[in-house]
C-alpha positions as CSV (number, residue, x, y, z in Angstrom):
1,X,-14.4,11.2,-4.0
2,X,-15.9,12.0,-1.1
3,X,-12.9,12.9,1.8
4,X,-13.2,13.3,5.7
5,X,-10.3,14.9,7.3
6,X,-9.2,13.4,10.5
7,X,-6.2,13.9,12.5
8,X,-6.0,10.7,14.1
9,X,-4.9,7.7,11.7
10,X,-7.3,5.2,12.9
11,X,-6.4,1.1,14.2
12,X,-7.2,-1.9,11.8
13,X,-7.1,-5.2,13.6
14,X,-6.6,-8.4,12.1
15,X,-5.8,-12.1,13.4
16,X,-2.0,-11.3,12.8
17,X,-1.8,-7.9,11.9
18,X,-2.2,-4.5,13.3
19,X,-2.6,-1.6,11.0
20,X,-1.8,1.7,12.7
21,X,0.1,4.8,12.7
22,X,3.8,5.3,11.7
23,X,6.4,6.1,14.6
24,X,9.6,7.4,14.7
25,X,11.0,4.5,16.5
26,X,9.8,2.1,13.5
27,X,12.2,4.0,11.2
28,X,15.3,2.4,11.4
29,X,12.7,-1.1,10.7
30,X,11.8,0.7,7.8
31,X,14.4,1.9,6.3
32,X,15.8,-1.8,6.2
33,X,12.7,-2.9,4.7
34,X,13.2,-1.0,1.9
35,X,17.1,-1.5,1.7
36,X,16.3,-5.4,0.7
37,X,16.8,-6.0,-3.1
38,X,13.6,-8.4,-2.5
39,X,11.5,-6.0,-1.8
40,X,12.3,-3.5,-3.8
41,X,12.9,-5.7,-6.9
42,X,10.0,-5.0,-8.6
43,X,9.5,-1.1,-7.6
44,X,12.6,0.5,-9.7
45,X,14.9,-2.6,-9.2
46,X,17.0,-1.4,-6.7
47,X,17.2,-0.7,-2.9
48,X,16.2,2.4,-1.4
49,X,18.9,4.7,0.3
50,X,17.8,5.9,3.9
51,X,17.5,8.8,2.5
52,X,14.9,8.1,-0.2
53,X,13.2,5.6,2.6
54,X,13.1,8.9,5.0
55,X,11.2,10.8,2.1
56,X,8.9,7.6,1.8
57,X,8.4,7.7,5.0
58,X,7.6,11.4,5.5
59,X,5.3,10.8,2.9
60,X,3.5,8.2,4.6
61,X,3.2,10.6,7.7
62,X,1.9,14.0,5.4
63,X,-1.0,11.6,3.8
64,X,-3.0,11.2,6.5
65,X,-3.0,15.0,7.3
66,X,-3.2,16.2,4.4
67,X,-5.7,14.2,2.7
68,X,-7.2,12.3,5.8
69,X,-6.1,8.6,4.3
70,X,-3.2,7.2,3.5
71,X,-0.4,4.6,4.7
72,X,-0.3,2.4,7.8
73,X,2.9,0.5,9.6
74,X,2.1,-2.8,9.8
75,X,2.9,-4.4,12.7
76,X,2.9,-8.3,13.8
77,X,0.6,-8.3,16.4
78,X,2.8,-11.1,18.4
79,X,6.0,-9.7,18.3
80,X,5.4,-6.0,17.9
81,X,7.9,-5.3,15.3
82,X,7.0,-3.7,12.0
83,X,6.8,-5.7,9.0
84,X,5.7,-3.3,6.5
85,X,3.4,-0.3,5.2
86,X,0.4,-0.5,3.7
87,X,-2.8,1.6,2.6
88,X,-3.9,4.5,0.3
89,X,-2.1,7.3,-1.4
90,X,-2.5,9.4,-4.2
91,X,0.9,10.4,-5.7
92,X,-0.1,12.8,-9.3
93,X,1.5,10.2,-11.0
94,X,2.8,11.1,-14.8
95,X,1.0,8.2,-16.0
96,X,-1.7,7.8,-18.8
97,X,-4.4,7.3,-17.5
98,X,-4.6,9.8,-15.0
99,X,-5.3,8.5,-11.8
100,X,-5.6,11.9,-10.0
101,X,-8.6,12.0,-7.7
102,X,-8.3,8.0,-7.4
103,X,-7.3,6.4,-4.0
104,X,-4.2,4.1,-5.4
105,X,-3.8,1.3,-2.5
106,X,-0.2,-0.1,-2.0
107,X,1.2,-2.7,0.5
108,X,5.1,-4.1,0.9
109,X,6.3,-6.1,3.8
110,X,9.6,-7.1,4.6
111,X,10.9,-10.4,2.6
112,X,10.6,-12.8,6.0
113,X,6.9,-12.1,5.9
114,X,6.8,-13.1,2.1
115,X,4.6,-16.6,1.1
116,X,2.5,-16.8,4.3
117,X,-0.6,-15.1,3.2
118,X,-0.1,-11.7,5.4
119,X,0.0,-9.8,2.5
120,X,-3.3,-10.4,0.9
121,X,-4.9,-10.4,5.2
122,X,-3.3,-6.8,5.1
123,X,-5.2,-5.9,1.7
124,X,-8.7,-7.4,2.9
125,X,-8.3,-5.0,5.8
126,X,-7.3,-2.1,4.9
127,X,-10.1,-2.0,2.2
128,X,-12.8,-2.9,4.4
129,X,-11.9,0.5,6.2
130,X,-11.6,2.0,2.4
131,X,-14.7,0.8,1.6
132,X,-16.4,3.1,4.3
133,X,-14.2,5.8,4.3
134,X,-14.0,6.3,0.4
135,X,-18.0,6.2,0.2
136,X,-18.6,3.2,-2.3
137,X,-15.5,5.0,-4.6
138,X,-13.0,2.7,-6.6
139,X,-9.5,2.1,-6.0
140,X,-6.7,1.4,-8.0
141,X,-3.2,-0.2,-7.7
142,X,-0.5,-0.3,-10.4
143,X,2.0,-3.6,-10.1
144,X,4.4,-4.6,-13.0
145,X,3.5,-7.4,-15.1
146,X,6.5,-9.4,-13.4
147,X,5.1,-9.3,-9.3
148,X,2.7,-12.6,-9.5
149,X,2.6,-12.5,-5.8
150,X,1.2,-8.8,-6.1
151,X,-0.7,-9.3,-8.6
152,X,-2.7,-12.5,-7.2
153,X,-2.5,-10.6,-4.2
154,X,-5.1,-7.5,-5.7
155,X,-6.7,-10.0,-7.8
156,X,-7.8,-12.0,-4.3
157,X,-8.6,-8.5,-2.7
158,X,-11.1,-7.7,-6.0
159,X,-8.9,-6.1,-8.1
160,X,-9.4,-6.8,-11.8
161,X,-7.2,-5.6,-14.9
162,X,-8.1,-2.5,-16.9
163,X,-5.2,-1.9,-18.8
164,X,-1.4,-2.5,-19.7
165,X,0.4,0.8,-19.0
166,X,4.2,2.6,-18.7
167,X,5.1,4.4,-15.7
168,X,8.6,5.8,-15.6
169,X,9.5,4.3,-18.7
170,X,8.4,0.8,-17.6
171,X,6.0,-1.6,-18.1
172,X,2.9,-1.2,-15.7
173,X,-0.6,-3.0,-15.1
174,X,-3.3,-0.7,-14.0
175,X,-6.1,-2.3,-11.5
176,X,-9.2,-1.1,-10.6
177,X,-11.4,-2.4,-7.6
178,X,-15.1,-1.2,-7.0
179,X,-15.9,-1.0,-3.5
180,X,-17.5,-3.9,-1.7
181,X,-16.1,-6.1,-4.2
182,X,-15.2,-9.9,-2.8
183,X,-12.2,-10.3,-1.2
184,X,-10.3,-12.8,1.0
């Protein structure tokens, strides 16, 4: 993997969308996203303290500095509020296989943007940038077996199945996307 450093977290535009940088005043947005048992339901089974979202989001700042990708807010580009994060991360996950050295792409938006396709528009976008910035690399996403909208989500977005996996003691399924593959 090829990386560029950058210090500015660049702007992905779609129709409804806008990818872009976190900012402190989308926090308290955030840490109710993650506070919803909807969203959270299928990523440990239970809501997020603020605390844990403030680490999350902390996270999602250090990324982009430290590794020159990482996550975006996602905004709704009509009425400016944040709907969700998405983009690529890579966490030294205890979890066979490896996926050290792997960009591992991840998206969640809150549960009123659920079922209206902004999930898999998000995807398409942020891997057309990953696509150029991660110089023809592959990515990978882990979802548990039970997330059919996430998983027809990376499967829309070119993801395909390698392998049934645990992570933290539960069930797992590793995808793998090459870039330029089909999406949309």
């Amino acid at each position: 993997m090829n990386i560029a450093h950058s210090a500015a977290i660049p702007v992905v535009e779609t129709e409804r969308v806008i990818l872009r940088g976190h900012r402190l005043d989308d926090f308290d947005a955030h840490a109710a996203m993650w506070a919803d048992p909807v969203v959270t339901r299928f990523l440990g089974g239970k809501p997020f303290t603020r605390e844990e979202s403030w680490a999350r989001y902390l996270r999602y700042a250090g990324l982009w500095s430290v590794l020159g990708f990482g996550f975006w807010a996602v905004e709704d580009r009509t009425t400016r509020r944040l709907i969700g994060s998405a983009g690529f991360h890579e966490l030294r996950r205890d979890i066979e296989p490896s996926l050290e050295g792997i960009p591992e792409a991840g998206w969640g938006l809150v549960s009123t943007s659920h079922g209206k396709g902004l999930a898999t528009e998000v995807v398409v976008a942020m891997h057309q940038w990953g696509d150029a910035f991660f110089d023809g690399g592959k990515t990978v996403c882990i979802i548990d077996p039970k997330n059919i909208a996430s998983r027809r989500v990376a499967e829309k977005c070119g993801y395909r199945e390698v392998l049934k996996t645990t992570y933290r003691g539960e069930p797992t399924i590793l995808f793998e996307r090459l870039a330029g593959a089909a999406t949309g």
